[in-house]
matplotlib code that plots the C-alpha trace (Angstrom):
import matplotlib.pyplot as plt

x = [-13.5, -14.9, -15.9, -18.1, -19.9, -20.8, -21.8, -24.1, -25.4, -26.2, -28.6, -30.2, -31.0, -31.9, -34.5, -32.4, -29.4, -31.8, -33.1, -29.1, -28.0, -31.3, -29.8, -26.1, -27.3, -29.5, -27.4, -24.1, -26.8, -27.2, -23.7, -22.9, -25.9, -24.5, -21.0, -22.6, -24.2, -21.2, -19.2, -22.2, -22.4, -18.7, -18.3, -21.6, -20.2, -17.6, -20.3, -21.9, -19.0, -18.5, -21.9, -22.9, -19.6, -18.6, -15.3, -12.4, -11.4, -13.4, -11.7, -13.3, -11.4, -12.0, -14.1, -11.6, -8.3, -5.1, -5.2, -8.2, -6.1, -2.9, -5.9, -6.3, -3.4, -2.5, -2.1, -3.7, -6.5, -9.3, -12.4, -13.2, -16.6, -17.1, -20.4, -21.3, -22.2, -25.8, -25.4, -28.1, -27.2, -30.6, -34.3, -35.3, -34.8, -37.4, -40.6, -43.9, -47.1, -45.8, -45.0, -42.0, -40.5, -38.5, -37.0, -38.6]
y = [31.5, 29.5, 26.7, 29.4, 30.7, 27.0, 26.5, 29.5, 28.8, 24.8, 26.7, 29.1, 27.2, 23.7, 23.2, 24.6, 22.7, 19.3, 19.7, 20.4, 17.3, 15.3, 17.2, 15.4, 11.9, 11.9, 13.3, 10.8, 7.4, 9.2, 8.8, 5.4, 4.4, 5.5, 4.0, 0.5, 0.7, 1.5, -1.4, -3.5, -2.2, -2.8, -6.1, -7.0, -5.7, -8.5, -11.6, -10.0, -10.3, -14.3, -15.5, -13.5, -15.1, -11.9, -11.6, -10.5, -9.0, -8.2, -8.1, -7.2, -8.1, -8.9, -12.1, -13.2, -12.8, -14.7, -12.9, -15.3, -18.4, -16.7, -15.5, -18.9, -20.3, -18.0, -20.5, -18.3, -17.8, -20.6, -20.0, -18.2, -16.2, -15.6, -13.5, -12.6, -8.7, -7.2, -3.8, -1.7, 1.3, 3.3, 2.9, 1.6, -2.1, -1.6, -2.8, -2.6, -4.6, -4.6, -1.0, 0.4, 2.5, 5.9, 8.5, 11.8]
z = [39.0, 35.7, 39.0, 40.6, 37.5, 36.5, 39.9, 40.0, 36.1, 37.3, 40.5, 38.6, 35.6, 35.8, 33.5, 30.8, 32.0, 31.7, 28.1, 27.0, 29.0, 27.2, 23.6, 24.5, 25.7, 22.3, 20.2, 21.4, 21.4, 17.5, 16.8, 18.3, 16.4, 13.5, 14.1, 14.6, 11.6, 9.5, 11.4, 10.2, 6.6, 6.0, 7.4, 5.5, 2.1, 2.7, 3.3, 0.3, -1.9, -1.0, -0.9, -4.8, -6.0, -7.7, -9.7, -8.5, -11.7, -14.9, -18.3, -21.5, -24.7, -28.4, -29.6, -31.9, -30.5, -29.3, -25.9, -24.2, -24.7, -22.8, -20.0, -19.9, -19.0, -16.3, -13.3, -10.6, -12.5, -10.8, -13.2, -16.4, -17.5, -20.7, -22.0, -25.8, -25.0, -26.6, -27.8, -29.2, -31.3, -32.3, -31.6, -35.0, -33.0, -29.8, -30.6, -28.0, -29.3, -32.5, -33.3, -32.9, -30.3, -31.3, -29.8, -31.0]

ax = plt.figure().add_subplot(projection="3d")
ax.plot(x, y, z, "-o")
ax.set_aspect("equal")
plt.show()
């Protein structure tokens, strides 16, 4: 029964049957499209990762303490970064063509 009312819809209405087939073949090269380019991104994140040398870990301690010495000497630890941090508590410190910057 559903055979012979498909069968009747495809005869009377092709033109309307064409532009929803054109819809599907569109709408599935969209998605495979979009599935490539995911596949790409996420093996591309990896390539990324290598080539900007970016740590595998990030630890932020104390200038002055013991604990950097024992980091240190962890044997599975290949290479150590160290960075003095620049914090800037109020506006009183930026400066444009010699006059100051505030907030208000």
């Amino acid at each position: 029964m559903f055979w012979r009312i498909l069968k009747k819809d495809l005869k009377r209405k092709r033109t309307m049957n064409i532009i929803l087939l054109m819809f599907i073949i569109l709408c599935s090269m969209f998605a495979s499209a979009s599935v490539n380019n995911i596949a790409a991104v996420t093996g591309g994140i990896e390539h990324y990762f290598d080539i900007s040398d970016m740590p595998d870990l990030t630890v932020s301690m104390e200038t002055d303490s013991d604990e950097d010495e024992i980091v240190k000497n962890i044997p599975g630890i290949r290479e150590i970064k160290m960075q003095n941090p620049f914090y800037i508590y109020s506006s009183k410190f930026f400066r444009l063509h010699e006059k100051n910057l505030t907030t208000s």
